[in-house]
C-alpha positions, 0 to 999 in steps of 0.5 A, spaced: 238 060 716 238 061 724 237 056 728 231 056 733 232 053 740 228 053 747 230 056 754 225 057 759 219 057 754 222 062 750 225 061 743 231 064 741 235 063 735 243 062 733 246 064 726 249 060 722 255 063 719 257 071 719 252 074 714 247 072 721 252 077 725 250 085 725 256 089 726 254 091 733 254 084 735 262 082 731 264 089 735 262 085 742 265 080 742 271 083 739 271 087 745 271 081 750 276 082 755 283 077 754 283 075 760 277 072 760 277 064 761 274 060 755 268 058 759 267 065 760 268 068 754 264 062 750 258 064 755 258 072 753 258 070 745 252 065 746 249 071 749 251 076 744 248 073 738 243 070 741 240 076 745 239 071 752 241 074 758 248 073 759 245 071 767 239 066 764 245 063 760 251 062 766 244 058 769 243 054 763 246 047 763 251 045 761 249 040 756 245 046 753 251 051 753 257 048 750 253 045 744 250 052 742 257 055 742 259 048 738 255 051 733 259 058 732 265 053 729 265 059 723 267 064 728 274 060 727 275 064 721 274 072 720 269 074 716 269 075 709 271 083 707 270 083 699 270 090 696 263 093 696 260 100 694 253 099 696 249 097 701 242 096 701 237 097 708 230 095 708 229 096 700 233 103 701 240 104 697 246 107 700 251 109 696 259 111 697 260 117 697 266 122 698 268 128 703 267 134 699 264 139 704 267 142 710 260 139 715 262 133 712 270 134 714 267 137 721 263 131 723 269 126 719 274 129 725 269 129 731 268 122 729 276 120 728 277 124 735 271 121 739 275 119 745 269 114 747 269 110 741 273 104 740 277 104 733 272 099 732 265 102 734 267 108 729 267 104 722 259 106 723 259 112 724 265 114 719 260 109 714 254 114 717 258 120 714 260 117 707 253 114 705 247 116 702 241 114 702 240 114 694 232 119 693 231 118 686 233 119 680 230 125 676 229 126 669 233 131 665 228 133 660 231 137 653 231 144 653 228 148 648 234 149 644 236 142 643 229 140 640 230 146 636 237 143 634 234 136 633 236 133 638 233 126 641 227 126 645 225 119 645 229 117 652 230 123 657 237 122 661 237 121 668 241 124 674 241 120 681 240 125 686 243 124 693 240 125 701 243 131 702 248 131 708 246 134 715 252 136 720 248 134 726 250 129 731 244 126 733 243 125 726 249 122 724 249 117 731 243 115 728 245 113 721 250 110 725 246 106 730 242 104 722 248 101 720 251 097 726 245 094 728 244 091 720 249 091 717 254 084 717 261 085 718 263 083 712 258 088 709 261 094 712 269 091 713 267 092 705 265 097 705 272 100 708 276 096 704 272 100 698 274 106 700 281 104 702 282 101 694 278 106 690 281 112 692 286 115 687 292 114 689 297 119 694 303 122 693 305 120 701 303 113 700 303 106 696 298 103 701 292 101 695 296 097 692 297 093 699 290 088 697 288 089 703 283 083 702 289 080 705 291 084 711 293 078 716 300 078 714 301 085 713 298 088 720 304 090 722 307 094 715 300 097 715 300 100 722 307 102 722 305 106 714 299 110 718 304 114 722 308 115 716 301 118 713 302 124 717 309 125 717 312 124 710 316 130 708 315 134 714 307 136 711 301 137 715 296 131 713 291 132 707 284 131 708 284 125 704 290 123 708 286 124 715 280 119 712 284 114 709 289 114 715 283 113 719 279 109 715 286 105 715 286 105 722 280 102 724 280 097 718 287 094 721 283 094 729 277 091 728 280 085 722 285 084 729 282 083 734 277 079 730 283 075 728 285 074 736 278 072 738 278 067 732 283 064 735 280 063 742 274 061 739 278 056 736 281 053 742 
């Protein structure tokens, strides 16, 4: 649970371990600049998980600074990146899903391209094409003719409907804006992992059984096999290719770097 402290009147509160964290807030600090001092930097992630303003805080004393980033001590460690295949958001289920259609590949590729985006800032936005917001279940009633062939009616079968995919950018930013601003960092490094691991195996790679729960001491192997995604036997790359590729990608990025912040934050 958060801790509540006081500044200026005002009550602000700091998390206590990573599932207090949004995804918006781990890709801040994991965007930190490294040139930054460790005053500096431990200044700036205070104010991004809290929500003061970074000026209020560089005004505070220090007696009130240092003990709050005491505080983030579980930040030495990155979070947790368990397998998950759904997440659920203000009593509303999202499910995994796969690209089937060409709006959904259009929008995959405008996202792998986005120039402005780091790799880390577009987990969400691939998230936003990948998930759907499960709307009901609907019942499948018996027709006549299997009545007729006396087949059970007590129970209807029933078959989970989807959200239909919309190709809109304003809609996808939005899904994803959703998702970095409540989802936690494991939540949607988990969900990542779930689509690297479950995803049927490829003739151009052997990356599923890599566990990539475990990436830290494979970072390297598995930047280097990304090229390789694209280049073995001189083909053009699949479109499952391009997803893993770069789901891969940003997956690698963003555990490194938080890897790298852990480490200053334990200095």
């Amino acid at each position: 649970m958060k801790k509540p402290f006081k500044l200026n009147q005002a009550t602000y509160y700091l998390p206590t371990d990573w599932s207090e964290v949004t995804y918006d807030q781990y890709v801040q600090i994991t965007d930190l600049p490294d040139d930054l001092n460790g005053t500096e930097k431990a200044t700036r992630i205070v104010a991004v998980v809290t929500g003061v303003p970074l000026e209020t805080l560089e005004a505070a004393g220090i007696g009130l600074v240092v003990p709050l980033f005491d505080e983030l001590a579980f930040m030495q460690e990155p979070p947790k990146a368990a397998m998950i295949e759904h997440v659920s958001i203000a009593g509303v289920n999202y499910y995994a899903q796969h690209i089937t259609t060409v709006g959904e590949l259009a929008a995959f590729d405008r996202v792998h391209n986005a120039d402005s985006l780091t790799e880390g800032q577009k987990l969400p936005y691939i998230l936003a094409i990948l998930l759907r917001r499960m709307d009901s279940v609907a019942s499948v009633k018996p027709t006549l003719l299997q009545k007729l062939l006396g087949r059970k009616t007590e129970t209807d079968s029933a078959r989970v409907e989807y959200e239909a995919f919309k190709n809109d950018e304003s809609w996808v930013t939005k899904r994803a804006k959703l998702f970095g601003s409540m989802l936690s960092p494991s939540q949607v490094l988990g969900l990542a992992s779930f689509f690297l691991l479950s995803a049927r195996t490829s003739p151009t790679t052997t990356l599923r059984s890599s566990h990539l729960a475990a990436m830290a001491p494979r970072l390297r192997k598995l930047s280097a096999a990304i090229s390789a995604l694209s280049t073995v036997g001189q083909r053009r790359s699949t479109t499952w290719n391009r997803m893993f590729s770069s789901i891969l990608r940003c997956y690698i990025w963003t555990l490194g770097r938080s890897l790298t912040s852990s480490s200053m934050i334990g200095k």
